[in-house]
gemmi code that builds the backbone of each chain (N, CA, C; Angstrom):
import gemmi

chains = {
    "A": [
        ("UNK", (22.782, -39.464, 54.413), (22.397, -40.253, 55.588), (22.014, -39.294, 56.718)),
        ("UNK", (20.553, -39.188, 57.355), (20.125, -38.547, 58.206), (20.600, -39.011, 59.653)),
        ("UNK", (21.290, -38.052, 60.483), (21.643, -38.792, 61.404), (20.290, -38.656, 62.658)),
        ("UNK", (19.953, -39.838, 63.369), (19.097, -39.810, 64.053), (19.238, -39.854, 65.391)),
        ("UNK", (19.323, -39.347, 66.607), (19.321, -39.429, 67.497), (18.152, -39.332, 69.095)),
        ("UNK", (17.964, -40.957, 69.663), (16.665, -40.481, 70.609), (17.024, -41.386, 72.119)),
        ("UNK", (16.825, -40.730, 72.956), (17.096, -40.701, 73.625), (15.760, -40.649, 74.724)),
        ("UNK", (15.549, -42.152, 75.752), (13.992, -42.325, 76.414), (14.288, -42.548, 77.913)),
        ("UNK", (14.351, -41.333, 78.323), (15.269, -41.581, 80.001), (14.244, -40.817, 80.940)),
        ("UNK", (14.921, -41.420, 82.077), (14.011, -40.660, 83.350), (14.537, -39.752, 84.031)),
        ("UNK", (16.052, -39.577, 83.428), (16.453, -37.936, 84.334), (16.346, -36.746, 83.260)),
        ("UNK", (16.852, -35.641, 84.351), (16.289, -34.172, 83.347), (17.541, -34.062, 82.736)),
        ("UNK", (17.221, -33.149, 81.806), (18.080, -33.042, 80.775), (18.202, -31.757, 80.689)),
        ("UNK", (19.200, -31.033, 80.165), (19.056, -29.790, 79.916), (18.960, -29.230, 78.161)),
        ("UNK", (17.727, -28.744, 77.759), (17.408, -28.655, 76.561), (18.846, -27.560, 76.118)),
        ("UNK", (18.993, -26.405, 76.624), (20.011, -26.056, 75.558), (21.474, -26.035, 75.788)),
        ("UNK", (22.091, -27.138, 76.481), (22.970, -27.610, 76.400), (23.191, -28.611, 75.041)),
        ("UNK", (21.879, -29.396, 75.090), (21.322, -30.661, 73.787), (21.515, -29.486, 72.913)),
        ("UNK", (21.103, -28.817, 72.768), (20.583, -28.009, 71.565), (21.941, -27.398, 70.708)),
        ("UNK", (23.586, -26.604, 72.150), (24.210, -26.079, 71.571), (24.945, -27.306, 70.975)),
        ("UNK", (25.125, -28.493, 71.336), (25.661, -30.019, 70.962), (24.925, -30.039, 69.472)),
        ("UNK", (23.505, -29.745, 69.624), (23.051, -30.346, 68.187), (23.681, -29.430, 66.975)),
        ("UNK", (23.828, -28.343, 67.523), (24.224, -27.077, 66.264), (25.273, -27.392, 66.006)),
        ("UNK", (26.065, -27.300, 67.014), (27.750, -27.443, 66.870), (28.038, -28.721, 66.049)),
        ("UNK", (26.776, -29.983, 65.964), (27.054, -30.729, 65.340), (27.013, -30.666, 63.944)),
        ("UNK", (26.096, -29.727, 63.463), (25.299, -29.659, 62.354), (25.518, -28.025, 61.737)),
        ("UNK", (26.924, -27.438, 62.294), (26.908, -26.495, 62.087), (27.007, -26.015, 60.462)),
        ("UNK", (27.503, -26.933, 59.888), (27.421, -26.794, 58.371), (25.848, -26.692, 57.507)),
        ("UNK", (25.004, -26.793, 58.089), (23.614, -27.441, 57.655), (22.814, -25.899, 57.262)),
        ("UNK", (22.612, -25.335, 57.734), (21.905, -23.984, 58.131), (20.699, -23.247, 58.538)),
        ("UNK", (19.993, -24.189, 58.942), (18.747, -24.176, 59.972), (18.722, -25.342, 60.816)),
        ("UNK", (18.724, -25.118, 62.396), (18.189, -25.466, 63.481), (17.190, -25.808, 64.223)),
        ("UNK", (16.279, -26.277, 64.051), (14.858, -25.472, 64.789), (14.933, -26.780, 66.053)),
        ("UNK", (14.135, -25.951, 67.337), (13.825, -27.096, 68.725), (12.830, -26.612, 69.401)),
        ("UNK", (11.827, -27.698, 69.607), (10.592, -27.433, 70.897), (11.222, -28.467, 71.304)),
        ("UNK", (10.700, -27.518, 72.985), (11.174, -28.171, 73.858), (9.715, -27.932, 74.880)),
        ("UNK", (9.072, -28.937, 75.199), (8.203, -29.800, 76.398), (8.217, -29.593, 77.502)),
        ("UNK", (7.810, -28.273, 78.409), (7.637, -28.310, 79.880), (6.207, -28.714, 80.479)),
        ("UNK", (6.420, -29.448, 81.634), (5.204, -29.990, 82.608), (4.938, -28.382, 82.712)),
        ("UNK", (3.088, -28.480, 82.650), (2.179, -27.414, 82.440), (1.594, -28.052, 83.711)),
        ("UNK", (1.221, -26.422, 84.456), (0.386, -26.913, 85.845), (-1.312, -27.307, 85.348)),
        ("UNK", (-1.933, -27.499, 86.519), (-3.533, -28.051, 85.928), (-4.266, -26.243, 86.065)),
        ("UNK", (-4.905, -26.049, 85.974), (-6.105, -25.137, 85.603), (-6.073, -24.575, 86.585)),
        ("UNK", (-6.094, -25.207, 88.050), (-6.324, -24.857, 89.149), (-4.867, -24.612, 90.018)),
        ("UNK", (-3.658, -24.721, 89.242), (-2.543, -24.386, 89.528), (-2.133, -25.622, 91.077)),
        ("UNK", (-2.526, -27.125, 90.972), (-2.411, -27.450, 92.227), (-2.046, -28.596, 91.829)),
        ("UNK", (-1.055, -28.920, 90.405), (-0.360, -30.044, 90.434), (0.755, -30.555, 90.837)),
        ("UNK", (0.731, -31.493, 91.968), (1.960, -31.830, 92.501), (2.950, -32.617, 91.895)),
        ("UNK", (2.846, -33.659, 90.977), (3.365, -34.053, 90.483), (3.260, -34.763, 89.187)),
        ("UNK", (3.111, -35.126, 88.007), (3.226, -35.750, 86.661), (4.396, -36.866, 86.674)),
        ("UNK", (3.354, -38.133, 86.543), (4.196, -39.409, 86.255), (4.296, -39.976, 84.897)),
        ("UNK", (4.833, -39.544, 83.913), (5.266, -40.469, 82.853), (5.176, -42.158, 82.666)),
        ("UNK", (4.627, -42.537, 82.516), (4.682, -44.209, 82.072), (4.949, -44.438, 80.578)),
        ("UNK", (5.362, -45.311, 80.277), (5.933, -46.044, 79.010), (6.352, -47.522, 79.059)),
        ("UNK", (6.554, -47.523, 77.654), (6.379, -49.010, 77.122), (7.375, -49.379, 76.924)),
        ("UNK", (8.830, -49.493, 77.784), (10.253, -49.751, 77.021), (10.574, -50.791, 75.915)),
        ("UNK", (11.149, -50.553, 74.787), (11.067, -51.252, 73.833), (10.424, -50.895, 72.559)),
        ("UNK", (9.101, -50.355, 73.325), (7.929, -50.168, 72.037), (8.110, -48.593, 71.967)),
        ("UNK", (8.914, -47.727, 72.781), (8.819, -46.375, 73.119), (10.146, -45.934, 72.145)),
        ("UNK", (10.945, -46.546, 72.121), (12.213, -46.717, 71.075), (11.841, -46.798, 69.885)),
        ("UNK", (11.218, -47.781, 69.782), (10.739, -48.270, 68.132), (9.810, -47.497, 67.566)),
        ("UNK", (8.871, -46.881, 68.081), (7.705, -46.162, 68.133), (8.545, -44.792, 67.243)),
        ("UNK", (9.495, -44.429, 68.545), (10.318, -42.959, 68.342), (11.375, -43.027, 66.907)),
        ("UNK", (11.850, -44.165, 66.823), (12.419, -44.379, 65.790), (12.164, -44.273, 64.465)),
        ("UNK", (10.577, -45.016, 64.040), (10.241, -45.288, 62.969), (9.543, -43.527, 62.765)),
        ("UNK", (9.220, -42.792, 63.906), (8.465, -41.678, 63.603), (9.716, -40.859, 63.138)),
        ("UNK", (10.770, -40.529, 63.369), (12.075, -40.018, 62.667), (12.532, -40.844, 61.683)),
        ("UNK", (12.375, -42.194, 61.265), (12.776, -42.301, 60.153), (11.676, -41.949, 59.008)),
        ("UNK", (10.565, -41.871, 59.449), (9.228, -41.108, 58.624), (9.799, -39.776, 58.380)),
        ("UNK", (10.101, -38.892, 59.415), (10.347, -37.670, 58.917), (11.455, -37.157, 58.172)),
        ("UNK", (12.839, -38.446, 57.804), (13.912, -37.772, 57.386), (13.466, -38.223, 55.987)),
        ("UNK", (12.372, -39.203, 55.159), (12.149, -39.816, 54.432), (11.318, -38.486, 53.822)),
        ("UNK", (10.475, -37.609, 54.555), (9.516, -36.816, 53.657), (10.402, -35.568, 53.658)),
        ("UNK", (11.252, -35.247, 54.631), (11.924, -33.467, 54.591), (13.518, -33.801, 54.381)),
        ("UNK", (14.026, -33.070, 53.332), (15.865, -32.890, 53.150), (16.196, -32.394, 54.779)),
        ("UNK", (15.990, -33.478, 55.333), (17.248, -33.570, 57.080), (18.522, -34.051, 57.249)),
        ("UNK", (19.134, -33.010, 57.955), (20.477, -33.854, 57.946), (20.865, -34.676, 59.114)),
        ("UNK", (19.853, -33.979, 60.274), (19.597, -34.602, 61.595), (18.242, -34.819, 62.394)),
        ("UNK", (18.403, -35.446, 63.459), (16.871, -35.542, 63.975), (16.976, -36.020, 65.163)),
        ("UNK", (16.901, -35.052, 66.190), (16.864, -35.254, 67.706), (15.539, -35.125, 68.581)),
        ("UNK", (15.347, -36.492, 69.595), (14.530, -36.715, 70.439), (15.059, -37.230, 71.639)),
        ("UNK", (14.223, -36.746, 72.391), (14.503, -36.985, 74.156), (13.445, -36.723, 74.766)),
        ("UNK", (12.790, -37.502, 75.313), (11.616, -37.911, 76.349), (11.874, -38.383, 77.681)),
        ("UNK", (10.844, -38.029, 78.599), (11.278, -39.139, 79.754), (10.084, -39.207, 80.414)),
        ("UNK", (10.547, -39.900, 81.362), (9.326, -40.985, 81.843), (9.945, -40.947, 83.476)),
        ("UNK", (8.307, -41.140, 84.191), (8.524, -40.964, 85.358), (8.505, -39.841, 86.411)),
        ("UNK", (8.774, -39.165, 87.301), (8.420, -38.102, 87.764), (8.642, -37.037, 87.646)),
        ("UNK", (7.686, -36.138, 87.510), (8.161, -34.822, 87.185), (7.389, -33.586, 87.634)),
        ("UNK", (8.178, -32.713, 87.904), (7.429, -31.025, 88.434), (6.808, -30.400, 87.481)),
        ("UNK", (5.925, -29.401, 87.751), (5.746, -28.022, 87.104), (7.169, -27.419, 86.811)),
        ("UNK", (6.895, -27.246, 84.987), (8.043, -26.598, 84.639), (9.161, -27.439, 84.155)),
        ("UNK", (9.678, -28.263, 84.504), (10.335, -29.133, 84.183), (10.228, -29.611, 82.593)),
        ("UNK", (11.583, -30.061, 82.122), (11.928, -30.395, 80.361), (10.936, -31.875, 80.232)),
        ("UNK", (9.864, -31.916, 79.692), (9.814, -33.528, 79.695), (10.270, -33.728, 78.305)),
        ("UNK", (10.537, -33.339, 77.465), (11.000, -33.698, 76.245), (11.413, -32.536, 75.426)),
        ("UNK", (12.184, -32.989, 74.171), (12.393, -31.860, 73.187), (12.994, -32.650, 71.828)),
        ("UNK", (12.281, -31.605, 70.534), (13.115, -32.588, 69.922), (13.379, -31.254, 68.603)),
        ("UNK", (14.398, -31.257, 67.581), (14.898, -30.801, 67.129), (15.149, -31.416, 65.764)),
        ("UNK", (15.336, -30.439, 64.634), (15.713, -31.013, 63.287), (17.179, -29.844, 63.118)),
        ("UNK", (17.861, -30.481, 62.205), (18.758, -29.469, 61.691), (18.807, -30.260, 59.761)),
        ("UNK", (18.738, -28.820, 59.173), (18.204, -28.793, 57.968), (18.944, -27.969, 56.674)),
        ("UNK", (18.987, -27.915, 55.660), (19.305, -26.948, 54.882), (18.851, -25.888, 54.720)),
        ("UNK", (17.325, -26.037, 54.734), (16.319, -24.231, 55.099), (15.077, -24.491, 55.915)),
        ("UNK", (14.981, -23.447, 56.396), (14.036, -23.659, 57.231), (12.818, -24.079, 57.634)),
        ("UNK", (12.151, -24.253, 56.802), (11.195, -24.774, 56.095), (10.732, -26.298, 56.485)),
        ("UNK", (11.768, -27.240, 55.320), (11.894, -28.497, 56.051), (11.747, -28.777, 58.067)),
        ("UNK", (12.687, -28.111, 58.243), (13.203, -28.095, 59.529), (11.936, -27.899, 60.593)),
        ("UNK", (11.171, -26.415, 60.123), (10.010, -26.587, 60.723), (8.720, -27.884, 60.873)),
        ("UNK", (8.630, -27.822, 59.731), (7.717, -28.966, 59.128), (8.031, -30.083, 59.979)),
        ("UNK", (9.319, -30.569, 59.689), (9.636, -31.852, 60.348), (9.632, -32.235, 61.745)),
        ("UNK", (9.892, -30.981, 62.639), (9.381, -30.898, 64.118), (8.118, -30.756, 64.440)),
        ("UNK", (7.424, -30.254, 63.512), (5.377, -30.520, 64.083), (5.153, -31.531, 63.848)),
        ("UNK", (5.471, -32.162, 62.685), (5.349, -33.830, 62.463), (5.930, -34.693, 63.545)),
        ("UNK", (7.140, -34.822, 64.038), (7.639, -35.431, 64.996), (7.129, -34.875, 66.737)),
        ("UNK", (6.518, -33.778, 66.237), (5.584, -33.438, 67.978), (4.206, -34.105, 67.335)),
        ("UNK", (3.500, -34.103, 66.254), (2.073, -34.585, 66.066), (1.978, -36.126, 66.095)),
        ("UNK", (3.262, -36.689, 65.748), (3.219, -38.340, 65.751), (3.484, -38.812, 67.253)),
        ("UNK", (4.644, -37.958, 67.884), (4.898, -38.388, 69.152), (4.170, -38.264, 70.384)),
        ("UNK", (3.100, -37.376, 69.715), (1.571, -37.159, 70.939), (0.951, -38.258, 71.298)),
        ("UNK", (0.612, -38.892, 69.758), (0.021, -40.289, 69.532), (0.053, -41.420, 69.139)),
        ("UNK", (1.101, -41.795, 69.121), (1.716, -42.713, 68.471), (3.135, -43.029, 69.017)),
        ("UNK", (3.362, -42.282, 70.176), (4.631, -43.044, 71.263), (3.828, -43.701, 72.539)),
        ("UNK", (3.848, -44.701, 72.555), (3.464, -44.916, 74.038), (3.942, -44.813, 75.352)),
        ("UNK", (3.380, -43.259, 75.640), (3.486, -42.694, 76.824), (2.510, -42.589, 77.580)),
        ("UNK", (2.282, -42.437, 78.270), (0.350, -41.834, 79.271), (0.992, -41.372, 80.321)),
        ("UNK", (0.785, -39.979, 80.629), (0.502, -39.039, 81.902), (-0.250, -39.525, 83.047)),
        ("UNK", (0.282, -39.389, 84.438), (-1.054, -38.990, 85.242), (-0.232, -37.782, 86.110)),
        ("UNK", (-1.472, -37.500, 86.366), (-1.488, -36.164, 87.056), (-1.727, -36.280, 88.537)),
        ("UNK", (-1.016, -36.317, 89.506), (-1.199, -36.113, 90.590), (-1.620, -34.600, 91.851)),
        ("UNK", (-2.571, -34.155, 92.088), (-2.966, -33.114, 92.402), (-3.779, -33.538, 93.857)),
        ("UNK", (-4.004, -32.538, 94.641), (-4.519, -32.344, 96.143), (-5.955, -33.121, 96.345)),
        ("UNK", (-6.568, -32.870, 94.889), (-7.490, -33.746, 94.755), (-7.595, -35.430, 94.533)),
        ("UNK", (-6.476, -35.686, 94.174), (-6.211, -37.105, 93.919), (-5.248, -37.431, 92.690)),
        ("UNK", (-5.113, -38.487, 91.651), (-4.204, -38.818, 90.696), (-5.271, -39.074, 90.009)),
        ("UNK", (-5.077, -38.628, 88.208), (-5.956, -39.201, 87.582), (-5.163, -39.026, 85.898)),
        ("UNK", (-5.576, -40.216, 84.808), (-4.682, -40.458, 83.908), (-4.944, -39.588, 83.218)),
        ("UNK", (-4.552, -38.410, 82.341), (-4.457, -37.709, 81.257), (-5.365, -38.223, 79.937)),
        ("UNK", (-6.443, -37.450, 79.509), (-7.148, -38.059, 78.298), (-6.186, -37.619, 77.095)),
        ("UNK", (-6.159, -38.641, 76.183), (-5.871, -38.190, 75.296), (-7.028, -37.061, 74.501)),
        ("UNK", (-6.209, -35.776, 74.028), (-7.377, -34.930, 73.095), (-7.767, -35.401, 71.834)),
        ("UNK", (-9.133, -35.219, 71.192), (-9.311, -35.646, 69.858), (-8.283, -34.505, 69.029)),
        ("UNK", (-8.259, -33.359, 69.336), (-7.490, -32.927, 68.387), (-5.999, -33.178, 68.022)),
        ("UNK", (-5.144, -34.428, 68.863), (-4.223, -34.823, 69.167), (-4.083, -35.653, 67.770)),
        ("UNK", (-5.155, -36.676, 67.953), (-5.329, -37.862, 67.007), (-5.683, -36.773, 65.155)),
        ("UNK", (-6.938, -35.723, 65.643), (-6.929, -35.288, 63.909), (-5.528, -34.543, 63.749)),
        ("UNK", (-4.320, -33.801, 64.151), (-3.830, -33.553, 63.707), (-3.052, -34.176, 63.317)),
        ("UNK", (-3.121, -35.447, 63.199), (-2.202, -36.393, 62.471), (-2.694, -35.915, 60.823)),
        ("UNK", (-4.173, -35.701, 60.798), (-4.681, -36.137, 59.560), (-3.803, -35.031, 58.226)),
        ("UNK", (-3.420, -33.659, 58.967), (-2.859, -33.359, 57.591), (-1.558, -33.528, 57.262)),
        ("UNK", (-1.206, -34.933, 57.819), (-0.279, -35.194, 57.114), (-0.069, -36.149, 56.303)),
        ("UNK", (-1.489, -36.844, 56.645), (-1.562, -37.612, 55.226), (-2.821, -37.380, 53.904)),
        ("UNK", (-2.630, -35.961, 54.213), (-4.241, -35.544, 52.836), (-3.475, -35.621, 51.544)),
        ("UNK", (-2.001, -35.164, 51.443), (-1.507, -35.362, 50.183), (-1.022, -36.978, 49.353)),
    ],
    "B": [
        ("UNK", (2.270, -69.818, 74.354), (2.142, -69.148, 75.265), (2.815, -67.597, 75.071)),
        ("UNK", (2.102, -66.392, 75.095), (1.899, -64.906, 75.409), (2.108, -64.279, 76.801)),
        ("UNK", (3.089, -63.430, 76.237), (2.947, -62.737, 77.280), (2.388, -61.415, 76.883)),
        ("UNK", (0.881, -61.231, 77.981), (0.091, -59.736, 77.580), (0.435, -58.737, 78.476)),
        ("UNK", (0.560, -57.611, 78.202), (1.335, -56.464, 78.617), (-0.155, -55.376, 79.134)),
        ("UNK", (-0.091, -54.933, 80.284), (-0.746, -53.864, 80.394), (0.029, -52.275, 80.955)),
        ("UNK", (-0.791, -51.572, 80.613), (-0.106, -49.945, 80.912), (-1.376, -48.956, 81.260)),
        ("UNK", (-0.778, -48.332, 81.930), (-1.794, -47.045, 82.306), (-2.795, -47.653, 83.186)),
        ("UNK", (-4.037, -47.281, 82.792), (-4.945, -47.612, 83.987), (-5.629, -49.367, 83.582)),
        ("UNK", (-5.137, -48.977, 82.097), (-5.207, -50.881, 82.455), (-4.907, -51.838, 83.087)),
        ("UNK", (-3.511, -51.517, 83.349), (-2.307, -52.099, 84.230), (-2.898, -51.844, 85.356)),
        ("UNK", (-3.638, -50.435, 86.143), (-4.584, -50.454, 87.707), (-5.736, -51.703, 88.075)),
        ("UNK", (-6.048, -51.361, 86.674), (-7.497, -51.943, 86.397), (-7.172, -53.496, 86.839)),
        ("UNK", (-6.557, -54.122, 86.331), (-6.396, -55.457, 86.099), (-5.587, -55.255, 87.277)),
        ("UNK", (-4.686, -55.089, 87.699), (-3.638, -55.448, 88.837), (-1.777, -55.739, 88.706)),
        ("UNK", (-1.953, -56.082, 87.585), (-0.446, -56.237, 87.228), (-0.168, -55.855, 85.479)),
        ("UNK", (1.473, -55.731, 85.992), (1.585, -55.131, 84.400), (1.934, -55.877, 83.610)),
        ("UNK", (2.041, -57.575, 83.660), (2.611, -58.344, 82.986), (1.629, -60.210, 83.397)),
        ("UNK", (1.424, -60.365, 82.105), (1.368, -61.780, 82.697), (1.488, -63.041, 81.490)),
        ("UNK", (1.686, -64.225, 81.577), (1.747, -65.113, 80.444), (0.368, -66.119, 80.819)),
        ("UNK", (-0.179, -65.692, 79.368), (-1.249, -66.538, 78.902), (-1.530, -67.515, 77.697)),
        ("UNK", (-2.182, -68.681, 78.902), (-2.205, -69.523, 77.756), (-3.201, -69.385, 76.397)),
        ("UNK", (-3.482, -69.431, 75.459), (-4.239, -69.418, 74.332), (-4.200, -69.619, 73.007)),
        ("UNK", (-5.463, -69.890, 72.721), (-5.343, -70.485, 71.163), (-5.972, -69.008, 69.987)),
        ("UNK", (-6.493, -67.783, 70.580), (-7.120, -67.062, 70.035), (-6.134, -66.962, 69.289)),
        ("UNK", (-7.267, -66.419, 68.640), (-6.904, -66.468, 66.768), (-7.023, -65.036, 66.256)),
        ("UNK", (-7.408, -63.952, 67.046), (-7.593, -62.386, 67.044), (-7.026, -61.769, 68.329)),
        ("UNK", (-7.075, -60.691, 68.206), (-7.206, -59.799, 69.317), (-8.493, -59.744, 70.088)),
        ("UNK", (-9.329, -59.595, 69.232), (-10.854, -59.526, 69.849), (-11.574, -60.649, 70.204)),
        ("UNK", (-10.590, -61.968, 69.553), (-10.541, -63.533, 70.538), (-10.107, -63.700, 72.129)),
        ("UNK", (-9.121, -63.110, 72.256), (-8.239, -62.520, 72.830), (-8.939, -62.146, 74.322)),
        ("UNK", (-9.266, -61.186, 73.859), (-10.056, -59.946, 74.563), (-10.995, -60.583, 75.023)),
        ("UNK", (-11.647, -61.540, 74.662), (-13.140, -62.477, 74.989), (-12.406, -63.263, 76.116)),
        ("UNK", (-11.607, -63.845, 75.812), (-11.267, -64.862, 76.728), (-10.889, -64.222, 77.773)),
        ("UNK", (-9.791, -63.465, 78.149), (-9.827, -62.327, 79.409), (-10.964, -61.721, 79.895)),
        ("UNK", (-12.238, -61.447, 79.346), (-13.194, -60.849, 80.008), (-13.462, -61.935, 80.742)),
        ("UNK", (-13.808, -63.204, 80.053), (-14.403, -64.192, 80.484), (-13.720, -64.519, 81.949)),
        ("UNK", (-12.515, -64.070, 82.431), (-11.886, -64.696, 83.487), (-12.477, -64.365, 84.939)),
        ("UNK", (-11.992, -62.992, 84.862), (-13.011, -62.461, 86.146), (-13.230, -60.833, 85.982)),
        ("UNK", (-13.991, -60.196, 86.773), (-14.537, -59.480, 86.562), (-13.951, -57.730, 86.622)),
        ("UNK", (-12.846, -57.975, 86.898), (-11.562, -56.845, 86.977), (-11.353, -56.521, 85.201)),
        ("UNK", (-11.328, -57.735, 84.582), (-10.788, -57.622, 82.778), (-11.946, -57.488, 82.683)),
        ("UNK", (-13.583, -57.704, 82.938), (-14.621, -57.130, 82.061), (-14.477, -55.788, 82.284)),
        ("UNK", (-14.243, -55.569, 83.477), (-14.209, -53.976, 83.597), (-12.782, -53.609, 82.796)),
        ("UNK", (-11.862, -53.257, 82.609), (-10.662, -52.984, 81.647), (-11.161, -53.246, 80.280)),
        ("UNK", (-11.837, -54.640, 79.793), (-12.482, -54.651, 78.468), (-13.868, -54.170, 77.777)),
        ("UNK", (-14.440, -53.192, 78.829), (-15.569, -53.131, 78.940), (-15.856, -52.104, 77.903)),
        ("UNK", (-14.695, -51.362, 77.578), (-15.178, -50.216, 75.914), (-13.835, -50.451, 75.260)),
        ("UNK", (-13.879, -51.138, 74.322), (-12.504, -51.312, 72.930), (-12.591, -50.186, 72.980)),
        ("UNK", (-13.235, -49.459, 72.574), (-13.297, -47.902, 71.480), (-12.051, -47.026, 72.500)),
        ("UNK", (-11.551, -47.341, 73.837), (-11.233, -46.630, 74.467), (-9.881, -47.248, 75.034)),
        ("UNK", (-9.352, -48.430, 74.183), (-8.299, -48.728, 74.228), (-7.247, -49.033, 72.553)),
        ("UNK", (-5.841, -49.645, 73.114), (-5.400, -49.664, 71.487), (-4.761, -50.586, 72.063)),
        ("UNK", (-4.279, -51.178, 70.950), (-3.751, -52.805, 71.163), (-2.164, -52.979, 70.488)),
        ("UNK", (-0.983, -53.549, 71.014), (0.161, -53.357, 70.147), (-0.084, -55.047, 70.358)),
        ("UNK", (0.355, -55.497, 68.978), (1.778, -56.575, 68.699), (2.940, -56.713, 68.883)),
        ("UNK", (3.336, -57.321, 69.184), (5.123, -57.394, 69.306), (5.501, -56.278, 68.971)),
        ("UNK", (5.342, -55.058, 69.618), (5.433, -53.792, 70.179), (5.239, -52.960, 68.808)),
        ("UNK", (4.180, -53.288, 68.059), (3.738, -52.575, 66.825), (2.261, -51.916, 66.961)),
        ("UNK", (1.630, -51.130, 66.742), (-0.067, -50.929, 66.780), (-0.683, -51.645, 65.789)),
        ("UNK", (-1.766, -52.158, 66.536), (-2.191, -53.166, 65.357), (-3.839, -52.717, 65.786)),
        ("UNK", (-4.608, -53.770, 65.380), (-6.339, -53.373, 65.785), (-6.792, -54.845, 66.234)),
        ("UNK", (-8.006, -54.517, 66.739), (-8.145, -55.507, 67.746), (-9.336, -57.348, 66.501)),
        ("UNK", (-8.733, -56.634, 65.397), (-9.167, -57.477, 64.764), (-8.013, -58.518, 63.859)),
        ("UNK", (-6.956, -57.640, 64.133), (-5.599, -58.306, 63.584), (-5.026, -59.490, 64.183)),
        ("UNK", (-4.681, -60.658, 63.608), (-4.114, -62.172, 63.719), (-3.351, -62.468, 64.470)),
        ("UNK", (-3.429, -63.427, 65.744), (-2.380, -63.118, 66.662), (-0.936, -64.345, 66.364)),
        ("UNK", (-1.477, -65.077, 65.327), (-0.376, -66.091, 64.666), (0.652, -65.659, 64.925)),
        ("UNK", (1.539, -66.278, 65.613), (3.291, -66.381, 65.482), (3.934, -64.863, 66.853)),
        ("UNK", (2.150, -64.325, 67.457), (2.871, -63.446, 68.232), (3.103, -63.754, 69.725)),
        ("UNK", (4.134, -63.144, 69.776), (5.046, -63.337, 71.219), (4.256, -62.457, 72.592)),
        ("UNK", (3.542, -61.279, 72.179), (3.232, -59.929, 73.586), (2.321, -59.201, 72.645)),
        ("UNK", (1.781, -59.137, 73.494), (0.315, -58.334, 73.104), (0.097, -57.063, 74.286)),
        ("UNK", (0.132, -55.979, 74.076), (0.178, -55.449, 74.905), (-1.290, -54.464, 74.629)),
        ("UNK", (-1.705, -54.025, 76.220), (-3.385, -53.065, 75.690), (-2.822, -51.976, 76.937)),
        ("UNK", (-3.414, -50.917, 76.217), (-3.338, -49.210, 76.848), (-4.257, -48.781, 76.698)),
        ("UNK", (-4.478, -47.363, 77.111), (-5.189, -46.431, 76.895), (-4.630, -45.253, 75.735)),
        ("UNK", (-5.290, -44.593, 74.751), (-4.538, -43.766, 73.616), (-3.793, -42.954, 74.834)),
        ("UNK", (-2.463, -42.995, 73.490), (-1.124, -42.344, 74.096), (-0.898, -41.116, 74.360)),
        ("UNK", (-0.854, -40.685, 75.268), (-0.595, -38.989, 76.012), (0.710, -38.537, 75.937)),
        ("UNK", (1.676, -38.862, 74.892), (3.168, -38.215, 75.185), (3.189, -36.722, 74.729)),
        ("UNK", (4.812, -36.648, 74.680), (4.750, -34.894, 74.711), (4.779, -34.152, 75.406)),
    ],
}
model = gemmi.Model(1)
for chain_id, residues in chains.items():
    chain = gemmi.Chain(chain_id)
    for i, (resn, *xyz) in enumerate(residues, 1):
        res = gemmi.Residue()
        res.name, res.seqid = resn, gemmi.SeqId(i, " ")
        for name, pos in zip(("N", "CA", "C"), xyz):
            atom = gemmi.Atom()
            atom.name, atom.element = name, gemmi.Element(name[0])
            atom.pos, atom.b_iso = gemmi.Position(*pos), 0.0
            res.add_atom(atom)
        chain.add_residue(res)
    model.add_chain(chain)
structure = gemmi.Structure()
structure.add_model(model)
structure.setup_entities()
């Protein structure tokens, strides 16, 4: 039984506090792996703020079924997510999520999958607030094809 | 009676993020007709599918899928998380 854990909040979190919790949980397992999600400034270094929006309800279910996808294709023994929504700085955790695994391998795998599904397929949308004005975040096409190699096999 | 859900700049576009509508559509893209038809804020929000996505009772579905037996329909813009 993969244990799953996600978590869709609007305060900060501290990734490796989560992280020494996740090991210590899973310390029997023997690979760890975690990305962790900081607000990136704009190009022009003049973003004031990043607002998170979401779909409560559908942002759960969304996050859910994408970890129960991943404990179904990789030997996981765990599977941690945490997102949030709402305001945020340069620099700041907006999310992170983590596998703990038997080798490393799985473990990797299963966190690009759970960052490639949760790009596109959680409903979240960015905007970006900057000196110039607020404007919503495009989604990238390469967001949507990197879904694709995960279903060529 | 539906309740349709908007988010992101749809939710600007149109004005609110929630509302209950009456209807008999029989699609999404039934759906979608009848809201343009209202006033001219939803033609503009409906004015390119290709550039929105459509959930069901908080599932992704397409704008050609059956709206029989559903409760919320919600329309966005593709999802930016992460």
């Amino acid at each position: 039984m993969v244990s799953i854990s996600i978590s869709v909040q609007d305060t900060a979190f501290d990734a490796g506090a989560m992280l020494n919790d996740f090991s210590n949980e899973n310390s029997q397992v023997g690979a760890v792996i975690s990305f962790t999600g900081l607000v990136r400034d704009t190009p022009d270094n003049d973003l004031d703020r990043m607002v998170i929006e979401h779909y409560p309800g559908m942002t759960e279910r969304a996050l859910q079924t994408i970890a129960d996808e991943a404990a179904q294709r990789w030997d996981l023994a765990a599977v941690l997510v945490i997102h949030r929504f709402g305001d945020l700085h340069v620099g700041e955790q907006i999310m992170m999520v983590a596998t703990a695994s038997r080798h490393r391998t799985a473990g990797f795998e299963a966190a690009e999958f759970l960052m490639d599904y949760l790009k596109s397929r959680a409903p979240f949308w960015k905007k970006e607030f900057t000196k110039s004005g607020a404007e919503w975040v495009d989604a990238k096409d390469a967001d949507e094809a990197a879904l694709g190699r995960w279903s060529a096999d | 009676m539906m309740n349709v859900l908007y988010f992101a700049w749809v939710r600007e576009r149109i004005g609110v993020p929630k509302e209950t509508v009456e209807t008999q559509a029989e699609t999404v893209a039934d759906l979608v007709e009848e809201l343009r038809g209202r006033e001219e804020r939803y033609a503009a929000a409906f004015a390119d599918l290709s550039a929105l996505r459509v959930a069901i009772d908080q599932e992704l579905s397409e704008f050609d899928s059956p709206l029989k037996g559903a409760r919320e329909v919600a329309f966005f813009p593709p999802m930016t998380g992460g």
